[in-house]
C-alpha positions as CSV (number, residue, x, y, z in Angstrom):
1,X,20.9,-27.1,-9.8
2,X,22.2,-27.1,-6.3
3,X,21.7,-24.4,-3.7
4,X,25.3,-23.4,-3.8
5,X,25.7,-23.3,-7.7
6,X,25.3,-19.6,-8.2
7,X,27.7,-19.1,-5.7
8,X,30.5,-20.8,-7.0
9,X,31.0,-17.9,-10.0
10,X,30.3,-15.0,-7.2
11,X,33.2,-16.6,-5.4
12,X,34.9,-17.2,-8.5
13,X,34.3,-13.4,-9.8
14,X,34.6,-11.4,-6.3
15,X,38.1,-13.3,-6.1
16,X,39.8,-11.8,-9.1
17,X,38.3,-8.4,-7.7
18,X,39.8,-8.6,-4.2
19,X,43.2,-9.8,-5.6
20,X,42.9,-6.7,-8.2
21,X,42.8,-4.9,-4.6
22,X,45.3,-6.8,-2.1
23,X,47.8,-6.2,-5.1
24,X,47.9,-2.6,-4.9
25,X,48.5,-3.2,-0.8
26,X,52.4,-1.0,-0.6
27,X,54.9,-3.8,0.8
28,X,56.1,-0.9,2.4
29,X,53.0,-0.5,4.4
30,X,52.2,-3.4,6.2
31,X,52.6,-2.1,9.6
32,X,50.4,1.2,9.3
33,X,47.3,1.9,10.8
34,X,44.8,4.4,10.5
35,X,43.7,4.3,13.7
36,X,45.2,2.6,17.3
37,X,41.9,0.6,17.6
38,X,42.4,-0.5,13.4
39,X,44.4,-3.6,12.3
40,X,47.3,-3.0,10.5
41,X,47.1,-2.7,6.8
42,X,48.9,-6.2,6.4
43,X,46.8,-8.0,9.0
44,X,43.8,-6.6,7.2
45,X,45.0,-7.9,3.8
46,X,45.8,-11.4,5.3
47,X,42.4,-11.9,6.7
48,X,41.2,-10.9,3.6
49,X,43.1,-13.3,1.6
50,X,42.4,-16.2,4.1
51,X,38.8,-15.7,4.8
52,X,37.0,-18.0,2.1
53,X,39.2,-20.6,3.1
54,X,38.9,-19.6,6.9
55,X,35.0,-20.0,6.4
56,X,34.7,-23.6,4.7
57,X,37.0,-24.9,7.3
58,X,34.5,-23.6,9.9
59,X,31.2,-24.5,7.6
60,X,32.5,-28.3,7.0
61,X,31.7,-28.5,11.1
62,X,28.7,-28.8,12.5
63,X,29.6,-26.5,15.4
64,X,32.4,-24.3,16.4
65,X,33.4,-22.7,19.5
66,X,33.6,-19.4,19.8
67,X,37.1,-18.4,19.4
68,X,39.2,-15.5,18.3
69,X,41.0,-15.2,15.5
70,X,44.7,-14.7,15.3
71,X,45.5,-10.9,13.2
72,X,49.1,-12.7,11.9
73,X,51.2,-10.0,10.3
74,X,52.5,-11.0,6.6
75,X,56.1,-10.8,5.7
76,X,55.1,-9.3,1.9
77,X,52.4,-8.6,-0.3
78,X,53.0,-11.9,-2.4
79,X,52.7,-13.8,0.8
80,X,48.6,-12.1,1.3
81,X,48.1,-13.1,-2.8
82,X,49.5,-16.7,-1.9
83,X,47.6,-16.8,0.9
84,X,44.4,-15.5,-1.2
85,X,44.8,-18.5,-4.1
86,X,45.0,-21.5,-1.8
87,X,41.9,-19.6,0.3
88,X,39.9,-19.5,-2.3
89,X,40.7,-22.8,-3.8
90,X,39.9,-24.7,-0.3
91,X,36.6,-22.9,-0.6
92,X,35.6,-23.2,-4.0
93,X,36.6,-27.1,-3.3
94,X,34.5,-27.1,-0.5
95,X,31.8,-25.9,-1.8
96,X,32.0,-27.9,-5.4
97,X,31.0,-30.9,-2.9
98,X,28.4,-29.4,-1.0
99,X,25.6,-31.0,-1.6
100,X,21.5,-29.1,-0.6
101,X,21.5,-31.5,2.5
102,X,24.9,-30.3,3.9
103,X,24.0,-26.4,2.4
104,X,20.7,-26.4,4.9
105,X,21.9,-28.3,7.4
106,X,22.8,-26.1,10.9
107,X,25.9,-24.6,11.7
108,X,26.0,-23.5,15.4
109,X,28.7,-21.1,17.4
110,X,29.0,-22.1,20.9
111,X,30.1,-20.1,23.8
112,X,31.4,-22.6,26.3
113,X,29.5,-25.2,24.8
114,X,25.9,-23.4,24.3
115,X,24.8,-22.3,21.1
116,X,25.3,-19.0,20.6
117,X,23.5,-18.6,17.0
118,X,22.5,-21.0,14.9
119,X,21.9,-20.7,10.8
120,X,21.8,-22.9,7.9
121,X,25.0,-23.8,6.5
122,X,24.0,-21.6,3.5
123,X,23.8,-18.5,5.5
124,X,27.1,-19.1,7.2
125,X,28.5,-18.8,3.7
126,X,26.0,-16.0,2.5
127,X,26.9,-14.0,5.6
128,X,30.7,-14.7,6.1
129,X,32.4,-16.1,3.6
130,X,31.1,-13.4,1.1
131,X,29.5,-10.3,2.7
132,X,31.8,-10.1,5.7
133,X,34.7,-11.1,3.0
134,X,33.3,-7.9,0.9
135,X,33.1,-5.7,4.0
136,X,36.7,-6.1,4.7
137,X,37.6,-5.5,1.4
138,X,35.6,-2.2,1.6
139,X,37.4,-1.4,4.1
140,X,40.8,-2.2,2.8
141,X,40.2,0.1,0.0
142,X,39.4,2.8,2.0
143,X,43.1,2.3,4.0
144,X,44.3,2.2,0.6
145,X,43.1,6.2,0.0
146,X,44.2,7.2,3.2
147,X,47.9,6.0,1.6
148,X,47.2,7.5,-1.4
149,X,47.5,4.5,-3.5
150,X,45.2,4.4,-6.3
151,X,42.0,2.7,-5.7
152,X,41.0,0.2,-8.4
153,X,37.3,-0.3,-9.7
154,X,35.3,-2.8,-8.1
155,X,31.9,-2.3,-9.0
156,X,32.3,0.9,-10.5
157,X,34.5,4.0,-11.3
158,X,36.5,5.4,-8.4
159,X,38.3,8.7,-8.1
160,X,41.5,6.5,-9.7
161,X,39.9,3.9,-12.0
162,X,36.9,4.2,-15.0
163,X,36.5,1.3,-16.3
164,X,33.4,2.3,-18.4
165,X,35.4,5.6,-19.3
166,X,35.9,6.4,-23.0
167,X,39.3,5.3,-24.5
168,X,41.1,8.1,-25.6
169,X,41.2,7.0,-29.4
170,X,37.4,7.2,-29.3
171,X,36.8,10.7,-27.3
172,X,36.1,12.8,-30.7
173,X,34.0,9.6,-32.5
């Protein structure tokens, strides 16, 4: 078994949960805000569609420059799901070729050409491809209460959603 073999399901797994989320993201919305400093509910749901993706293109280097990412505003809602299926196939593809050599091998950020930080190629996908991507999606959930759109279950039951709730034709069994 490879290094990245048990994340290839994770990936696989955490990506029908964030599209369960960026689906309920209000078309309507895109533009708001909770906060001046916050991005905007639609640049929020387009960096989480795109970061999987965003993160093998960065991993398949051996360094990257420090840079800042673009916060592009989608025109819809199916636009952030588009965006989140080709993401996550260009990851799973990169990592389906990612062999133990290339998983350990450093990844560096530079800052005008010094390094920065330097990690094994595995923690670059550990760290940003999946926690930061489940961070974000933390986040967009909670933008998602401030609208009062119903939350849906991620790992659990929320105020909206019980997935291990009782169906009503079994309540009096």
């Amino acid at each position: 078994m490879r290094m990245v073999d048990p994340l290839i399901p994770e990936l696989e797994r955490e990506a029908e949960t964030t599209r369960r989320v960026l689906e309920r993201v209000p078309e309507d919305k895109l533009g708001w805000r909770p906060h001046p400093k916050s991005m905007t509910l639609g640049q929020l749901a387009l960096h989480i569609a795109t970061t999987p993706g965003g993160v093998a293109k960065l991993a398949a280097q051996d360094s990257v420059e420090r840079f800042q990412l673009p916060r592009p505003e989608p025109a819809s809602t199916r636009e952030v799901l588009d965006a989140l299926e080709q993401s996550v196939a260009s990851a799973l593809e990169f990592l389906r070729g990612l062999d133990d050599a290339g998983a350990t091998r450093s990844w560096t950020m530079l800052w005008n050409g010094k390094p920065l930080f330097s990690m094994p190629r595995i923690g670059l996908i550990r760290t940003i491809m999946l926690n930061h991507w489940y961070h974000h999606r933390g986040e967009l959930q909670v933008y998602l209460r401030l609208l009062d759109v119903p939350v849906p279950s991620v790992y659990g039951p929320t105020a909206d959603e019980d997935p291990f709730a009782r169906p009503a034709a079994l309540q009096n069994v």
